[in-house]
LUMRO-766532 format. One line per 3 residues: number of its first residue (from 1); for each residue x, y, z of C-alpha. Coordinates in Angstrom, 1 decimal. Layout:
% LUMRO-766532
NUM) X,Y,Z ~ ...
//
This chain:
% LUMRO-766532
1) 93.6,113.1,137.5 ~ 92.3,111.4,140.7 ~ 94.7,109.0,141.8
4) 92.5,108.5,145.4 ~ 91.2,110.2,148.5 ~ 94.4,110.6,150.7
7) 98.4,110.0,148.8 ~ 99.4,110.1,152.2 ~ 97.4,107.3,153.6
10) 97.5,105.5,150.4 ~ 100.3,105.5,148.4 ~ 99.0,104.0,145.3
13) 97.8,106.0,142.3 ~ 94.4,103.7,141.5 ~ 94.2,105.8,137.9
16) 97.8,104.9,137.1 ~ 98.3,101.6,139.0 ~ 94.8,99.5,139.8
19) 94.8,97.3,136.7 ~ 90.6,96.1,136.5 ~ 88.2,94.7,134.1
22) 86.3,97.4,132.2 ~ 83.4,94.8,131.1 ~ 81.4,96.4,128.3
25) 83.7,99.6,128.2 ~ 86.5,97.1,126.0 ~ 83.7,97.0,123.2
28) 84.5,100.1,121.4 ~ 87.7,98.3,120.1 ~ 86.2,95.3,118.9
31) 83.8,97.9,117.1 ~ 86.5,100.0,115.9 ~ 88.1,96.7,114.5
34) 85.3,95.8,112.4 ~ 85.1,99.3,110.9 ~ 88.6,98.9,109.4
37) 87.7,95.8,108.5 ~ 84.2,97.9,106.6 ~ 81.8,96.0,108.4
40) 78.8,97.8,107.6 ~ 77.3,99.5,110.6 ~ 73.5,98.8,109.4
43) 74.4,95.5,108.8 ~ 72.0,93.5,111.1 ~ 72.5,90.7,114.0
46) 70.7,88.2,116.5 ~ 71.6,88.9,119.9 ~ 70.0,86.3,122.2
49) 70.1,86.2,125.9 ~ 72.5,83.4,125.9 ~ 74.9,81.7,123.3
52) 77.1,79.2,123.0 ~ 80.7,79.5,120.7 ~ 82.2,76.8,119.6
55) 84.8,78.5,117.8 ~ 87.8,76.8,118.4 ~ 89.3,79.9,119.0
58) 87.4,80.1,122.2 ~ 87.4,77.2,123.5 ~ 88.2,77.1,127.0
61) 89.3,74.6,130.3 ~ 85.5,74.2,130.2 ~ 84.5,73.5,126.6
64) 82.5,75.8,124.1 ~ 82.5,79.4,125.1 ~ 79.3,80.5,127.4
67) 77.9,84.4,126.8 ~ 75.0,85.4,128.3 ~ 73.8,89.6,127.9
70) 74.2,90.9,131.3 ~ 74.0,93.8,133.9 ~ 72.9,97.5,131.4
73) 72.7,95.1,128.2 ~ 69.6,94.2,126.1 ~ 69.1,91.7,124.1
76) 67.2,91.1,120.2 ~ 67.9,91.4,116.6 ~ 69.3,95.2,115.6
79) 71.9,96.4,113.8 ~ 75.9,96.4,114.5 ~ 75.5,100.2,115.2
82) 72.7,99.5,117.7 ~ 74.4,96.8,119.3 ~ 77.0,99.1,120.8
85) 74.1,101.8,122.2 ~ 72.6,98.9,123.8 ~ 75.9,97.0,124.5
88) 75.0,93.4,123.3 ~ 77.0,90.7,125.0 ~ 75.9,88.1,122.6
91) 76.1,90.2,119.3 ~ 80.0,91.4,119.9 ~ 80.8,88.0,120.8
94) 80.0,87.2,117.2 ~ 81.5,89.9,115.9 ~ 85.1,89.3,117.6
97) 85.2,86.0,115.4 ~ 84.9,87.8,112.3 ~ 87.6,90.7,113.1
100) 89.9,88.3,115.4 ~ 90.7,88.8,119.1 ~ 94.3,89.3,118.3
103) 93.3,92.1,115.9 ~ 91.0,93.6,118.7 ~ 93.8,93.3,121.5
106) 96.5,95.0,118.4 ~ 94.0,98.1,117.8 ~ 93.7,98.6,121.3
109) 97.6,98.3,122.3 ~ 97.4,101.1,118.9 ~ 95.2,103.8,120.5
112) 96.7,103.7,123.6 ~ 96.4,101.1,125.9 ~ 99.3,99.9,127.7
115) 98.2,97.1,130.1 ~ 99.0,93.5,129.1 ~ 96.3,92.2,127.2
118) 95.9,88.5,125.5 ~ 94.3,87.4,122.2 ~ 91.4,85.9,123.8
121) 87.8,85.5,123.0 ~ 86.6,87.4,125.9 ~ 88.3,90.3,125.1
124) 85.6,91.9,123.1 ~ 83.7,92.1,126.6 ~ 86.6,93.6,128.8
127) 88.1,90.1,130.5 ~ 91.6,92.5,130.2 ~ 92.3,94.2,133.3
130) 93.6,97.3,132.3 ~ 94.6,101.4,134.4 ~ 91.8,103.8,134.3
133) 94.4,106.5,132.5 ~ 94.5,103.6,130.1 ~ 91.1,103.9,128.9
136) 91.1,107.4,129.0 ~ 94.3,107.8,126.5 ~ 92.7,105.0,124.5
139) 89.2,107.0,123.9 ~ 90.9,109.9,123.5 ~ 92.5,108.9,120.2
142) 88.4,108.6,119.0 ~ 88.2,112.1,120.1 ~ 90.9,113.6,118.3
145) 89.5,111.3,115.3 ~ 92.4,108.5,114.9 ~ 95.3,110.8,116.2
148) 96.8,109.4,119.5 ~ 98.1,111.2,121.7 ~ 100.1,109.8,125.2
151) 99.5,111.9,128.5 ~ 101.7,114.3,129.6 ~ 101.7,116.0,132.7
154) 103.6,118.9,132.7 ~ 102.3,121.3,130.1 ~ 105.5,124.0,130.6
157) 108.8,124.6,132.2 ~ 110.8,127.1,132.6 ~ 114.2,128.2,134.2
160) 114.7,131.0,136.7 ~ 115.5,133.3,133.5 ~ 112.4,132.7,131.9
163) 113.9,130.2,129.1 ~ 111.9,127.2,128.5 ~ 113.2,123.7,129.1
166) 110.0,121.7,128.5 ~ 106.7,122.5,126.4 ~ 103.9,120.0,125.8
169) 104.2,117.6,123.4 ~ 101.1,118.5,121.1 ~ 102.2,116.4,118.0
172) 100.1,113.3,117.6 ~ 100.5,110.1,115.8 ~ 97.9,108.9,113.5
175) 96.7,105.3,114.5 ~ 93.7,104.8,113.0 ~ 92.0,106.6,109.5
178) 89.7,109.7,110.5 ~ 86.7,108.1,109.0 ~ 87.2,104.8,110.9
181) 87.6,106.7,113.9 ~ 84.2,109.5,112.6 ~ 82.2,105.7,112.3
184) 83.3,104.5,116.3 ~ 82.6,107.9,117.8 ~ 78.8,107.7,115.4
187) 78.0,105.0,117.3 ~ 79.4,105.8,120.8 ~ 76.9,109.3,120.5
190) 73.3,106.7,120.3 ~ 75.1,104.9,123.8 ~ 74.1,108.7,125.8
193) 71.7,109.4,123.2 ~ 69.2,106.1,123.5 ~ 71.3,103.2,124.7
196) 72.7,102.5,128.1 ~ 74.4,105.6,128.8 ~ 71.5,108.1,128.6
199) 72.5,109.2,132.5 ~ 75.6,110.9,131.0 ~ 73.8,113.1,128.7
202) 75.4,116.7,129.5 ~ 72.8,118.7,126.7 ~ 75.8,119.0,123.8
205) 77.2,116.5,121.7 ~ 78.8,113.9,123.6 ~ 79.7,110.1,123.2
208) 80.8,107.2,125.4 ~ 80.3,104.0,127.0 ~ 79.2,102.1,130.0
211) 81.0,99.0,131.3 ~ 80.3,96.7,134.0 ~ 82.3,93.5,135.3
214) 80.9,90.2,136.4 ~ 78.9,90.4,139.9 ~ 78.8,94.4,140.0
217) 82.8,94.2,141.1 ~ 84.0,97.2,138.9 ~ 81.9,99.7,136.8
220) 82.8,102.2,134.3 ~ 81.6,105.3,131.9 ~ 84.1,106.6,129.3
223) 83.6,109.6,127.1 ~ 84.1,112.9,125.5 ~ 83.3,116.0,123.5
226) 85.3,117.0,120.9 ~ 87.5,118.9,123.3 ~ 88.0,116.4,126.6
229) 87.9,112.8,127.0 ~ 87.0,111.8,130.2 ~ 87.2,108.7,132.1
232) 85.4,107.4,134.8 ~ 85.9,103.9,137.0 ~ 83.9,103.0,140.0
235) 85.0,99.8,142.6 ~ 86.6,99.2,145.7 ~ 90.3,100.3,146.1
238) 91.1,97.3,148.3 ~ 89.9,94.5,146.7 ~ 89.1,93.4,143.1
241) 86.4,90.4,144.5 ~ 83.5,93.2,146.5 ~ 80.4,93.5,144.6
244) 79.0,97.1,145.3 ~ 75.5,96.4,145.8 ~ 73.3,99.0,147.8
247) 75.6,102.0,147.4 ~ 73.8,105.5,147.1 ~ 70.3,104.2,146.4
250) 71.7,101.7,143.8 ~ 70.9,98.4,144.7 ~ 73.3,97.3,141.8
253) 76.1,99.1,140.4 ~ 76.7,99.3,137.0 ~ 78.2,101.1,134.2
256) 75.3,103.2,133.6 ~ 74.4,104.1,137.2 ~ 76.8,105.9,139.2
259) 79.8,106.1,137.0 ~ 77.6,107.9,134.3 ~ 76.3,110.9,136.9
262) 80.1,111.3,137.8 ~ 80.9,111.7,134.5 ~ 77.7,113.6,133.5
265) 78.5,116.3,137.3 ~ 82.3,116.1,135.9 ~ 81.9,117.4,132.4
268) 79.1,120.0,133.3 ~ 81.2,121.7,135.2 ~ 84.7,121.4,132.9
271) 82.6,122.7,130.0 ~ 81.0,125.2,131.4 ~ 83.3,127.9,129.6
274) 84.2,126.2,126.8 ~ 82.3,126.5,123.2 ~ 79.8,124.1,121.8
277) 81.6,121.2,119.3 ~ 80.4,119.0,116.9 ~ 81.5,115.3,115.9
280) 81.9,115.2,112.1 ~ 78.9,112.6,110.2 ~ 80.8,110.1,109.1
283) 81.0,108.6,105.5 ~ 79.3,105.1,104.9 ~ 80.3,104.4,101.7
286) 82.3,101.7,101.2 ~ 81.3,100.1,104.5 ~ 79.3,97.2,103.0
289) 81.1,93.6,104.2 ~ 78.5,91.6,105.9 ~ 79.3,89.9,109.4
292) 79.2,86.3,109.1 ~ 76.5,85.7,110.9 ~ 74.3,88.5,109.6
295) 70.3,88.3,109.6 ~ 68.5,88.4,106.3 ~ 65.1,90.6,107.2
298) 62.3,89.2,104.8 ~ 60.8,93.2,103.5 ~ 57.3,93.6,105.3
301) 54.4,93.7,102.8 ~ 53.8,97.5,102.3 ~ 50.0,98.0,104.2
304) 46.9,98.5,102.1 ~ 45.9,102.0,101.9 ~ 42.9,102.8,104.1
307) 40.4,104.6,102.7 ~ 40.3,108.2,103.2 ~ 38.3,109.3,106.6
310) 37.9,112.5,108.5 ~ 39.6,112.6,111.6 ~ 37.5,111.9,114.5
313) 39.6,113.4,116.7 ~ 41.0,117.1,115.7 ~ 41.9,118.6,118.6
316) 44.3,117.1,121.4 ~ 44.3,114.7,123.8 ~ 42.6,112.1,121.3
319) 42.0,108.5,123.3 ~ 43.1,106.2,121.9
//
């Protein structure tokens, strides 16, 4: 745990202590909502660059709620599985109404985090300021596949005879059921394997996510093997309002960028002794309610078969 550069020029633990917004990083728990709700994960979705709410529920001083896809997120019709790879502002702010903010902000508080967090709209894309150590206890109940686990320090200790006093606390409480927990960590392994989190990928099976707060301010990359969660958060200690524009070659920092090669340089060398590990495929059955606001894809005519040719082109590079 990195708490900062210097304890004894800055007394504050930023891993323990600096409360910040984790942006897009907040979405795995809306996501893990909906899959103990069985929202089915193929289920598909419009995610337009902009929307507008009007959900009572999220009405705010300014009227209707405004989201707009932003920094590392993309934007189009795909499914609630490829909305998380691709971290869809406008898709999870749709999806929040059908499992509830107050149920997203309760299954978070479950797998671990402790910060204050209210039942708002925004929730689903990290409005909650929340501790680094937070996020990383929170993830790491995905890891261990529902079991939660709170962080302990000390691992052993002993008196001057040798008797123990204190051994780690390796019993876990079970928060969330293993194949809810198998679906969320499915779709966190497309975020490094295709979606905005490809600059994490380590070579082994790994999952996480990217988040990034309004204006660049504060930028994350959570994730883990089946062995180690880590945790990643990228700002400026002193103030919550910098944007971090220009900083080693990046002209913008986000979620994707420099938290992701910390994490990626990070786990490289943690797991460099350790075994390869598998995440367990998930069971989909069952997971069939539809989101609200669910697209119905017309089937595409099946194509005419062509006639049968000879290749004119047998041997690569063809042109096209």
């Amino acid at each position: 745990m990195v708490g900062g550069r210097n304890f004894t020029r800055a007394k504050f633990n930023l891993a323990t202590q600096a409360h910040r917004q984790t942006g897009s990083a907040f979405k795995v728990f809306t996501y893990t909502a909906a899959m103990q709700e069985r929202i089915d994960p193929h289920a598909v979705m419009s995610g337009p660059p902009s929307l507008t709410i009007a959900d009572p529920r999220c009405q705010g001083p300014k009227g209707p709620w405004q989201v707009s896809n932003f920094a590392d997120e993309s934007a189009g019709t795909m499914s609630v599985l490829d909305s998380l790879a691709h971290s869809v502002n406008t898709i999870f702010a749709q999806l929040v109404l059908d499992v509830g903010p107050g149920r997203v902000a309760q299954v978070a508080k479950q797998m671990g985090i402790r910060s204050k967090l209210q039942s708002v709209c925004s929730i689903t894309l990290g409005s909650q300021a929340v501790t680094p150590l937070d996020m990383a206890v929170a993830y790491s109940t995905l890891a261990a596949r529902g079991v939660r686990h709170w962080p302990q320090a000390v691992q052993q200790v002993k008196s001057p005879s040798g008797e123990v006093l204190l051994r780690e606390n390796k019993k876990g409480t079970r928060v969330l059921r293993q194949n809810d927990a198998d679906q969320v960590v499915f779709a966190m392994q497309g975020v490094i394997q295709h979606g905005t989190g490809t600059a994490a990928s380590i070579g082994r099976p790994a999952a996480g996510k990217t988040g990034t707060n309004q204006a660049f301010r504060d930028a994350w990359f959570c994730g883990f093997v089946p062995q180690l969660t880590t945790c990643v958060w990228v700002g400026y200690p002193r103030t919550e309002s910098r944007s971090m524009y220009n900083v080693e070659g990046f002209p913008e920092v986000f979620g994707g960028s420099i938290p992701a090669l910390i994490w990626h340089d990070f786990m490289q060398a943690a797991l460099a002794h350790t075994h390869w590990a598998t995440f367990p495929n998930p069971s989909f059955s069952g997971y069939t309610v539809q989101p609200k606001r669910v697209v119905v894809l017309s089937p595409s005519p099946s194509p005419s078969p062509s006639p049968s040719k000879s290749p004119k082109c047998r041997k690569p590079p063809c042109k096209p």
